[in-house]
C-alpha positions in Angstrom: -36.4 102.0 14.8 -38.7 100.6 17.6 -41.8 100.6 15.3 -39.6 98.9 12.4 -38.3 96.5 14.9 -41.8 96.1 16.3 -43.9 95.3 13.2 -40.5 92.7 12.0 -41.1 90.6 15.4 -44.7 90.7 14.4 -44.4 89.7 10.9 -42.4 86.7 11.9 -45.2 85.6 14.4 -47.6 85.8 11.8 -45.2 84.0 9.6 -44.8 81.2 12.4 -48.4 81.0 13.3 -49.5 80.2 9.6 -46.4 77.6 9.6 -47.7 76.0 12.2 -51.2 75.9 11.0 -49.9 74.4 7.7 -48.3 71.4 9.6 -51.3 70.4 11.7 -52.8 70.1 8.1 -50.7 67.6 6.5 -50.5 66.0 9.4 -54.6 65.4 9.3 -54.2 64.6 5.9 -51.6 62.2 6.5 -53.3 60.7 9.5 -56.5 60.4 7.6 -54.7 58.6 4.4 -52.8 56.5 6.7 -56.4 55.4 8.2 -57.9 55.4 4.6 -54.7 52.8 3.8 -55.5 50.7 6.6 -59.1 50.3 6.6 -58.3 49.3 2.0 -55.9 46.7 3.9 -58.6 45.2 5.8 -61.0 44.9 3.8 -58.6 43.5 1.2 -57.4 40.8 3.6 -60.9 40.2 4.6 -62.1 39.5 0.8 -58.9 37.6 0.2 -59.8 35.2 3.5 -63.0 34.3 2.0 -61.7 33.7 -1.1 -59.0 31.2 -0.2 -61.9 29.2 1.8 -63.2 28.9 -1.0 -60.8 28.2 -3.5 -59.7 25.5 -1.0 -63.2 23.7 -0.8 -63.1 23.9 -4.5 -60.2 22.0 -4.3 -61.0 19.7 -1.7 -64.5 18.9 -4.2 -61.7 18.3 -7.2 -59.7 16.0 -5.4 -63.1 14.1 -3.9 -64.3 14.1 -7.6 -61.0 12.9 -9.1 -60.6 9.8 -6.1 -64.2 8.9 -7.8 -63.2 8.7 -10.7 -60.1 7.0 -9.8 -61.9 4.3 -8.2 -62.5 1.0 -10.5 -65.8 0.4 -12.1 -67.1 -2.9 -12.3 -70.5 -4.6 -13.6 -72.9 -5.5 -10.9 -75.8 -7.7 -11.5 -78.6 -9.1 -9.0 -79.5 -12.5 -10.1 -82.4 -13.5 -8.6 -83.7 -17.1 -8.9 -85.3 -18.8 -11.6 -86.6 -22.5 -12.4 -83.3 -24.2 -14.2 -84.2 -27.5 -15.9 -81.2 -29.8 -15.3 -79.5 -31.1 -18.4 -76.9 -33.9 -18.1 -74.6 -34.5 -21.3 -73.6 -37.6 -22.3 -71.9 -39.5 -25.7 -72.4 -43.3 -26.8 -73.2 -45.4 -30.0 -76.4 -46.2 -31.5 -77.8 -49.5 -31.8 -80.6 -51.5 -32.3 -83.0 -51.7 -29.0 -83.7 -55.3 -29.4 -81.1 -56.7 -32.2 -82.5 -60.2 -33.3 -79.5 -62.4 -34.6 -81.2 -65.1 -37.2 -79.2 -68.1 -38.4 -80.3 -71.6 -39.7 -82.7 -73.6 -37.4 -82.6 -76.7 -39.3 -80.1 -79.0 -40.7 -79.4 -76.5 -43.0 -77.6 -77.2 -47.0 -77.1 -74.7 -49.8 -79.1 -71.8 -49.8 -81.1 -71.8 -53.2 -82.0 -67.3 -52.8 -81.5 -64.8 -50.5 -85.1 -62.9 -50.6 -84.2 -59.7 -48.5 -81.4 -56.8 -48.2 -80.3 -54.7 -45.1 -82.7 -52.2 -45.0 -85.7 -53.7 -45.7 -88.8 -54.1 -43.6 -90.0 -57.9 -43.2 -92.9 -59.6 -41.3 -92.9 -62.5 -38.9 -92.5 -65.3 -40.4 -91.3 -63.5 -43.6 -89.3 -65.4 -45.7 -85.0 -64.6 -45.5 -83.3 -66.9 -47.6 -84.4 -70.6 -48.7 -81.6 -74.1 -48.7 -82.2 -76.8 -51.2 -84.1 -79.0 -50.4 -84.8 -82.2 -53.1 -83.7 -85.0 -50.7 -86.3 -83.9 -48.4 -89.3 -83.1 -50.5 -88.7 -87.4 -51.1 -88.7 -88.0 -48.3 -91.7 -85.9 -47.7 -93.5 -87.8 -50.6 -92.4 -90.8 -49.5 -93.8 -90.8 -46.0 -97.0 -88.9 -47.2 -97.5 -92.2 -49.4 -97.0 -94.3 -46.2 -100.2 -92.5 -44.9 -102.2 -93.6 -47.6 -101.0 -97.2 -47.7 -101.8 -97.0 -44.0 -105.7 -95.4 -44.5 -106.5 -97.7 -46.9 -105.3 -100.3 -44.6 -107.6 -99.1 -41.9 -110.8 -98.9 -44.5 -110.2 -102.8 -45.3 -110.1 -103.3 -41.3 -112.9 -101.2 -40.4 -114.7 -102.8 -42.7 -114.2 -106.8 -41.9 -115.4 -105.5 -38.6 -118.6 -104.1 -40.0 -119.7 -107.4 -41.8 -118.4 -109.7 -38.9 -120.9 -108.0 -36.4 -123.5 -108.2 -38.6 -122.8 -111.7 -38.7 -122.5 -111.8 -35.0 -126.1 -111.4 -34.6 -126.8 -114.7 -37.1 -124.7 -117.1 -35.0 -121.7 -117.0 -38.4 -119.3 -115.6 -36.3 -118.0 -115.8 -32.5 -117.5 -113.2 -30.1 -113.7 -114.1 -30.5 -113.5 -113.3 -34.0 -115.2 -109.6 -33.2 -112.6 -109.2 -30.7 -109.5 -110.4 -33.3 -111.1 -107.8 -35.5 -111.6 -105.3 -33.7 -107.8 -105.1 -32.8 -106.5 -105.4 -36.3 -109.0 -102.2 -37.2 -107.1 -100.7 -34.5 -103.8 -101.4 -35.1 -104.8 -100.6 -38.7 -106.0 -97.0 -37.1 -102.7 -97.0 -35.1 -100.4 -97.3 -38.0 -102.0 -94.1 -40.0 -101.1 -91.8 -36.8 -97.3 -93.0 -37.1 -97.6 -92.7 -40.7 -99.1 -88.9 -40.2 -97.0 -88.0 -37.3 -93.8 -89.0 -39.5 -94.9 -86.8 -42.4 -95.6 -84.0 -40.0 -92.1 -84.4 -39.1 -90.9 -83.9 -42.3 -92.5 -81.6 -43.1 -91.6 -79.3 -40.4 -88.1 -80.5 -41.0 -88.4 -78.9 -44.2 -90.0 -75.8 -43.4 -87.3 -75.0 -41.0 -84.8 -75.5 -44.0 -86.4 -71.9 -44.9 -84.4 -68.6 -42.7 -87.2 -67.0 -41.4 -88.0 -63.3 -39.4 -88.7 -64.2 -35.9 -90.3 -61.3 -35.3 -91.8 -57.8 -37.6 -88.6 -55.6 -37.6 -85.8 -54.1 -39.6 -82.9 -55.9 -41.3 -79.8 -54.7 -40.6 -76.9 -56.8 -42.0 -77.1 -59.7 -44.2 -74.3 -62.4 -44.1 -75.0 -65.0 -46.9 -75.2 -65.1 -50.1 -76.9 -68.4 -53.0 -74.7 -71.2 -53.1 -73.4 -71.1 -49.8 -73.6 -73.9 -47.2 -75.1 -73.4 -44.4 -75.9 -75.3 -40.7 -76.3 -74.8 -37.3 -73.1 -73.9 -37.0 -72.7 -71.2 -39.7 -73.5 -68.5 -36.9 -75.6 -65.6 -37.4 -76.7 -64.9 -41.5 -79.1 -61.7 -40.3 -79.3 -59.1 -38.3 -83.0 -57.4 -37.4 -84.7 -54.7 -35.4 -87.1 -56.2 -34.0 -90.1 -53.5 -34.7 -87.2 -51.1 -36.3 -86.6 -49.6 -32.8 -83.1 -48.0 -31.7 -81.3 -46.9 -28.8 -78.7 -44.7 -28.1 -76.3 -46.2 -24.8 -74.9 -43.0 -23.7 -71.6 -43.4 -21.4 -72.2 -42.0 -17.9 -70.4 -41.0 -14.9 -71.5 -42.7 -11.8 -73.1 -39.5 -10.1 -74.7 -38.6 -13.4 -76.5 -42.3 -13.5 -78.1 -41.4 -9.6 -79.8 -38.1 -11.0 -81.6 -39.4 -14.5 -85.0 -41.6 -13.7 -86.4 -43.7 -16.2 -88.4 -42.0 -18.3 -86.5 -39.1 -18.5 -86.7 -36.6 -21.5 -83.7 -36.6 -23.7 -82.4 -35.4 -27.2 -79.9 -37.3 -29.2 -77.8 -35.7 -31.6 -76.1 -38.2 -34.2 -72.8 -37.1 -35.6 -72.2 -35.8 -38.5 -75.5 -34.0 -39.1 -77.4 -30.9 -36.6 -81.0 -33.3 -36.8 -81.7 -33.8 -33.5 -84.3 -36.5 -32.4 -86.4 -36.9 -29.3 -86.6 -39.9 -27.0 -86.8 -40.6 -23.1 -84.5 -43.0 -21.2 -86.3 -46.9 -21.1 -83.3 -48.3 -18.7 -80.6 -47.2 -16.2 -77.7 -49.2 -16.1 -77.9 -51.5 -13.0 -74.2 -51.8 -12.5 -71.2 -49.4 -13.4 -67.8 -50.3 -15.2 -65.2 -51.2 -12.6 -62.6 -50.0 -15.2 -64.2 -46.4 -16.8 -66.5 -45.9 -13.8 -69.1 -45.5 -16.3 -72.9 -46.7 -16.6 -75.1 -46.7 -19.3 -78.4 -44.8 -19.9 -80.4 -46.6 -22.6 -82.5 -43.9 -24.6 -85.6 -44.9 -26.5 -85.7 -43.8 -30.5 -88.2 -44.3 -33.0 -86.9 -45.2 -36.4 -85.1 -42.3 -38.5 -82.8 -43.3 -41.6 -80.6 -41.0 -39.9 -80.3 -42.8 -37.0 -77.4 -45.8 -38.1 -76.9 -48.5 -35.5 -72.9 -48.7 -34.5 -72.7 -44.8 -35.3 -71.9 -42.2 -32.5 -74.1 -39.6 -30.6 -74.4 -37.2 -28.2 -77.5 -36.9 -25.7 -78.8 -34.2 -23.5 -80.7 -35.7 -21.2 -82.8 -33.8 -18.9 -83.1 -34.9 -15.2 -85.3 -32.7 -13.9 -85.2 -28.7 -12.3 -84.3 -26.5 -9.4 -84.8 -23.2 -8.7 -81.4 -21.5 -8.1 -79.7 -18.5 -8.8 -78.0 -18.2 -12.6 -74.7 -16.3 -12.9 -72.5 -16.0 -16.2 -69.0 -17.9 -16.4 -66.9 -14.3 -16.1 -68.6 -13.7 -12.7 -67.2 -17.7 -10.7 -63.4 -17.2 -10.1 -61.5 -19.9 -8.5 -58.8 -20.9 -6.4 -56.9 -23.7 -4.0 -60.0 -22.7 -1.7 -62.5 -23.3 -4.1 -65.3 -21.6 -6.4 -65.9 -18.0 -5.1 -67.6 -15.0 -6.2 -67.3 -11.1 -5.2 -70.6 -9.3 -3.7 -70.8 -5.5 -3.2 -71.9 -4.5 0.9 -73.7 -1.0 1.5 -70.6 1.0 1.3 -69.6 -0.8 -2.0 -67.0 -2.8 -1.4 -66.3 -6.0 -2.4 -66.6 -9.2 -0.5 -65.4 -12.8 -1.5 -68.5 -15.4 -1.2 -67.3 -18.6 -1.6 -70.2 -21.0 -3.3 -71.2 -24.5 -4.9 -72.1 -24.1 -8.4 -74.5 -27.0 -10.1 -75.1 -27.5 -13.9 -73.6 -25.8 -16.5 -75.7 -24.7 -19.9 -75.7 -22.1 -22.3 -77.0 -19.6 -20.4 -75.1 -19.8 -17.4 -73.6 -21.4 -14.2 -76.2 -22.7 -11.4 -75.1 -21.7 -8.1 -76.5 -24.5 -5.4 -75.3 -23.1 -2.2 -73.7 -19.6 -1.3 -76.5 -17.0 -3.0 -80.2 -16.1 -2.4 -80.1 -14.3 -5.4 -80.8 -10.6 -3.8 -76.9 -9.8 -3.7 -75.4 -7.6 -5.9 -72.7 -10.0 -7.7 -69.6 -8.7 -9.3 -70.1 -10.0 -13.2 -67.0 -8.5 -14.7 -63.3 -7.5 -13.6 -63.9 -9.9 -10.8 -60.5 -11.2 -11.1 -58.7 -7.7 -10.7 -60.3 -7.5 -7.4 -59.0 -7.9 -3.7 -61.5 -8.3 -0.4 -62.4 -5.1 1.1 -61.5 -2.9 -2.0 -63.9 0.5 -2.8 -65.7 0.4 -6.3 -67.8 2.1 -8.5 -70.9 -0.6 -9.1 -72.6 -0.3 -12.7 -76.1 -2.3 -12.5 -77.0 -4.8 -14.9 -79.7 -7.2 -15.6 -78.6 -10.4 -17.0 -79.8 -11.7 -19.8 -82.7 -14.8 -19.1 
């Protein structure tokens, strides 16, 4: 029963021995999963760190990229300088540079023809129109006779003389009947320069009975016609060009009149037809308008049938050149303080420049004062702009 009882107690330490053995086991096991847990936890959150860094630089670069692309883009240009030739525009009427007004010079009567037509080219002295004149050409006769009764006169007393000094020397005759002689040859010789001065008279009486061209030129109106009576008080029959030259009188303001010098190039447009014809300014307008506060520029022009004294033109006249900056019309914006453009500093951003712009022309704006011409100028979108504000520039070159 001892043995038995022996060998049970025995059995059961055994048994509790290898129980206990069992639970240090799993409790290794365990410790070494909890440790194996842990460690995957660490390394997880570690990865997971890194990750997030750089998921939120990612970020950061989208939002950077998308306030880019937020920020407005505009057209940027650098100007530069360049020589601008200064044009000044003007409008007038054309006429003749030296109009000749021709009427009747002599007593005048009814004119017999009419020999020219506006348009026609005549000579000095040329012929117009001619006036009746049979009353005179009598007269003419008449007084032309009176200087042959009047030579004749003086042959008969020339030649009394003649035979009374030969006669002289032969005691016939006296000294005093020389002397008596000699004074009725010349009143004799007297009498035929009256007579000849009176014919000359009429004669030029009745060459002035003829209209004639005072000068070489163009005829531009005609205001008689046969049949009609005419005088000295009849007014003006013809109109000429004297040498068929014309002039445009362009209208100018008074601070357009200080900047063209005589000589000045211009090119005169008429209207009604694209021809344009060259010329130069002869004459600047010594006094301006009290009412328009205009002066005229007289422009030289060689004939053209297109060019129609009384019709209207335009004239660019050019005054001369600078060297300035050129900008476009969308790049000057203005306001109660003036003309102004925007500029881009370093960082981009613009800044209002205020500035004094010159001529205007086709191919731009001249800007006087306010640019060198090495700034980047905002061409485009200039209006949308405020000072200070970020942009995104877009470099152009203007065109020349």
């Amino acid at each position: 029963m001892n043995y038995e009882a022996g060998m049970l107690g025995r059995d059961e330490q055994l048994a509790l021995e290898g129980e206990g053995r069992s639970k240090r086991r799993w409790w290794i096991i365990g410790a070494v999963v909890v440790l194996a847990v842990l460690a995957a936890a660490w390394f997880a959150f570690a990865s997971g760190g890194g990750e997030g860094e750089k998921a939120g630089a990612a970020a950061k670069g989208a939002e950077g990229a998308g306030g880019n692309r937020q920020l407005p883009v505009v057209t940027v240009a650098v100007p530069g300088r360049q020589s601008i030739d200064r044009v000044i525009s003007g409008t007038g009427s054309l006429a003749a540079r030296r109009e000749m007004p021709v009427g009747v010079a002599g007593e005048g009567g009814e004119v017999t023809r009419v020999l020219v037509e506006p348009g026609d080219w005549v000579a000095a002295g040329q012929v117009l129109a001619t006036v009746d004149r049979s009353v005179q050409a009598q007269t003419a006769q008449s007084q032309a006779a009176n200087v042959r009764v009047a030579q004749a006169d003086l042959k008969i007393a020339q030649s009394e003389l003649d035979r009374a000094q030969q006669l002289l020397s032969r005691g016939f005759v006296s000294k005093a009947d020389i002397d008596r002689k000699t004074a009725t040859r010349d009143a004799a010789a007297a009498r035929v320069r009256v007579a000849q001065a009176q014919h000359s008279e009429t004669n030029a009486r009745n060459r002035r009975l003829d209209i004639r061209s005072p000068a070489a030129g163009l005829v531009l109106t005609r205001a008689v016609e046969p049949g009609q009576i005419v005088s000295s008080g009849s007014g003006t029959l013809f109109r000429i060009a004297q040498g068929g030259q014309f002039e445009m009188r362009a209208q100018l303001s008074e601070a357009d009149l200080q900047r063209i010098p005589v000589g000045a190039r211009a090119e005169v447009t008429p209207t009604g037809t694209t021809e344009t014809f060259t010329g130069e300014v002869w004459q600047v307008s010594p006094v301006i308008d009290p009412q328009t506060r205009q002066g005229i520029a007289r422009i030289a022009l060689s004939y053209n049938k297109a060019l129609r004294p009384g019709g209207f033109a335009s004239a660019r006249i050019h005054s001369g050149g600078q060297v300035a900056p050129m900008l476009p019309q969308s790049a000057i914006q203005s306001d109660a303080k003036g003309n102004f453009v925007y500029v881009l500093n370093a960082k981009d951003e613009a800044e209002r420049r205020p500035i004094t712009t010159g001529d205007v022309s086709d191919t731009g704006v001249a800007i006087t004062s306010g640019l060198n011409g090495t700034e980047r100028v905002v061409i485009t979108a200039g209006a949308f702009l405020n000072p200070g504000q970020k942009v995104r520039p877009n470099l152009t070159k203007l065109q020349r």
